[in-house]
C-alpha positions as CSV (number, residue, x, y, z in Angstrom):
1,X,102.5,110.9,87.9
2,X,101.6,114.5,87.2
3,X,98.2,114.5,89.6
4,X,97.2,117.9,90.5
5,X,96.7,117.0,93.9
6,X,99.7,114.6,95.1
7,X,97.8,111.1,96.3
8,X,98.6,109.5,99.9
9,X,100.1,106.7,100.1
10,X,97.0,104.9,101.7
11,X,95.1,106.3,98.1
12,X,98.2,105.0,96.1
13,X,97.7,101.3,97.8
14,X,94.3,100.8,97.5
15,X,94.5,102.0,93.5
16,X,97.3,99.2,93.4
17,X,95.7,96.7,94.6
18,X,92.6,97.4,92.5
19,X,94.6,97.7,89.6
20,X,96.4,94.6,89.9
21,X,93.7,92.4,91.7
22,X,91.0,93.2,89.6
23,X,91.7,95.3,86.5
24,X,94.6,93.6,85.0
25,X,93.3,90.0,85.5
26,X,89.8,91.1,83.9
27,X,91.1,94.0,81.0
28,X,95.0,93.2,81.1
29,X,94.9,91.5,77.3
30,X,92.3,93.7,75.7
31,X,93.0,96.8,73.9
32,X,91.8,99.9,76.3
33,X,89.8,102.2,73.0
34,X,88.1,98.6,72.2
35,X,86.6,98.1,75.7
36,X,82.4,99.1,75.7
37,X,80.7,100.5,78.2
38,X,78.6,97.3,78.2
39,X,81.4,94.9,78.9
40,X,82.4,96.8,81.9
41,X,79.0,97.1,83.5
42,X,78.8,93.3,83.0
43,X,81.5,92.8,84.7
44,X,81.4,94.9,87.9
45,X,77.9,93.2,87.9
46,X,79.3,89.9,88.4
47,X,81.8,90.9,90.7
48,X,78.3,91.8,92.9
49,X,76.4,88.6,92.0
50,X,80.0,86.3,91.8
51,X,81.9,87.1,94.2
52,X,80.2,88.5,96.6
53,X,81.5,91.9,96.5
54,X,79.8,95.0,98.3
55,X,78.4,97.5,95.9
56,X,80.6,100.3,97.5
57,X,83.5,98.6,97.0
58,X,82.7,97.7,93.3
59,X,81.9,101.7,92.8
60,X,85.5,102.3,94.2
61,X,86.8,100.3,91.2
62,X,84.6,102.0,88.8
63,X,85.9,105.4,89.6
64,X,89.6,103.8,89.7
65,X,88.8,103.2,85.9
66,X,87.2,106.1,85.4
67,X,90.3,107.7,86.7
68,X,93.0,105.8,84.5
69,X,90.4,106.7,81.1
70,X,90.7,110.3,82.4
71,X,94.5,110.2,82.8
72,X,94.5,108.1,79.3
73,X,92.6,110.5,77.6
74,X,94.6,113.8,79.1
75,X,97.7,112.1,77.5
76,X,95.9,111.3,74.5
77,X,96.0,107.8,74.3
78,X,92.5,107.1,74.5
79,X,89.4,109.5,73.0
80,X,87.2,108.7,74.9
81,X,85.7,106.9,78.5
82,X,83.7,104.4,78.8
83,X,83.3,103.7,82.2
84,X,81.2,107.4,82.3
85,X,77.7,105.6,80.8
86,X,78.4,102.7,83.6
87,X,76.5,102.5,86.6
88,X,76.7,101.2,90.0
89,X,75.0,101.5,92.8
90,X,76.5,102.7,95.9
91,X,74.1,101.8,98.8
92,X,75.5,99.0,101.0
93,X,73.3,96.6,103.2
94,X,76.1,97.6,105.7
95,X,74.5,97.7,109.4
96,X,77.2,99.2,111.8
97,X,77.6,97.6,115.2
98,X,76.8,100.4,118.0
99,X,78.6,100.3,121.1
100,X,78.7,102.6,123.8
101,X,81.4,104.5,125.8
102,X,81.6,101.9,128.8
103,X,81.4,99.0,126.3
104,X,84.6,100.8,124.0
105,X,86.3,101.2,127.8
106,X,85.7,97.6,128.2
107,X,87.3,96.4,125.2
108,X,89.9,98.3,125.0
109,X,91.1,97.8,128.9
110,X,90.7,94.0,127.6
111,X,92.9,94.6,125.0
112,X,95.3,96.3,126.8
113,X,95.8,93.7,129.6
114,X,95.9,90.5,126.9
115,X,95.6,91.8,123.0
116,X,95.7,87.7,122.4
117,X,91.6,87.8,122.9
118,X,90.7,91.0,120.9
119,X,90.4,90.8,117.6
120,X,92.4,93.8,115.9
121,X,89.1,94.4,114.0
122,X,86.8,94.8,116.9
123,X,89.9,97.6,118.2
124,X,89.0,99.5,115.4
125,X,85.8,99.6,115.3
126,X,85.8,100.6,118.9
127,X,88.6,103.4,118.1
128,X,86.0,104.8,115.6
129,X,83.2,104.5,118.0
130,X,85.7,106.3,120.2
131,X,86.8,108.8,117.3
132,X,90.2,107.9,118.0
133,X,92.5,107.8,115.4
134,X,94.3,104.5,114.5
135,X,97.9,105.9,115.7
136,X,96.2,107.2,118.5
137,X,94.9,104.6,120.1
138,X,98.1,103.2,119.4
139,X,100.3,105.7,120.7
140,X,97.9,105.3,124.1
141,X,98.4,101.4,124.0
142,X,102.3,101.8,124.2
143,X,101.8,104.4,126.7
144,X,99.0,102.0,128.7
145,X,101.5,99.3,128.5
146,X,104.6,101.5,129.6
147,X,102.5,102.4,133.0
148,X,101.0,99.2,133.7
149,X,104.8,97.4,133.5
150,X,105.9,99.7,135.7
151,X,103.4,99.0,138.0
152,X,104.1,95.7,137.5
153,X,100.8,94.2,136.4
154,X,101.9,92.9,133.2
């Protein structure tokens, strides 16, 4: 594509799958200059009351559409967008787990001794808690694992 800024490829997966998850199922038949505002609104509502979805994650897809109407109306296939008079909200109910250092030390030595009992999601969160970056932590796991065979305790 011709973006100004060049997307990473963890912003180019997460478009896909919104596209072709959400998007295509729900607008893939209709005609994109015959879609209204209210339709779309409608339908990101359900996707709240339906299937559950958290608000933030239904804003994502909103500005994924607004995106593609912007890139559809640069190359002039579209005239206008009308995912701009939609509205979402973006506040979750999201109430973050809070760990402390000894309690990240815990679960990560855990982890590092028998990975079978951690969830991988619980070693992220702790990694955040930690503000270590995901190849970080697992550039320090190899390395853990490296010393502790040749100690010979695993």
């Amino acid at each position: 594509m011709d973006a100004v800024r060049p997307k990473s490829v963890n912003t180019i997966s997460h478009v896909e799958q919104i596209v072709r998850a959400y998007l295509i199922p729900r607008f893939g038949n209709e005609i994109a200059k015959d879609i209204k505002s209210l339709d779309i609104q409608q339908w990101l509502k359900s996707l709240h009351d339906s299937n559950s979805l958290a608000w933030t994650t239904i804003s994502k897809m909103r500005g994924v559409m607004r995106r593609i109407y912007k890139i559809g109306i640069l190359h002039e296939h579209v005239a206008k967008n009308p995912v701009l008079h939609v509205e979402t909200r973006s506040k979750t109910d999201y109430k973050p787990i809070v760990i402390i250092p000894s309690q990240t030390l815990a679960i990560l030595s855990n982890w590092l001794v028998n990975k079978a009992n951690v969830e991988p999601k619980t070693v992220q969160e702790s990694c955040v808690t930690a503000r270590f970056r995901r190849h970080s932590i697992c550039t320090r796991r190899k390395t853990a694992t490296k010393h502790w065979r040749r100690r010979g305790s695993i």
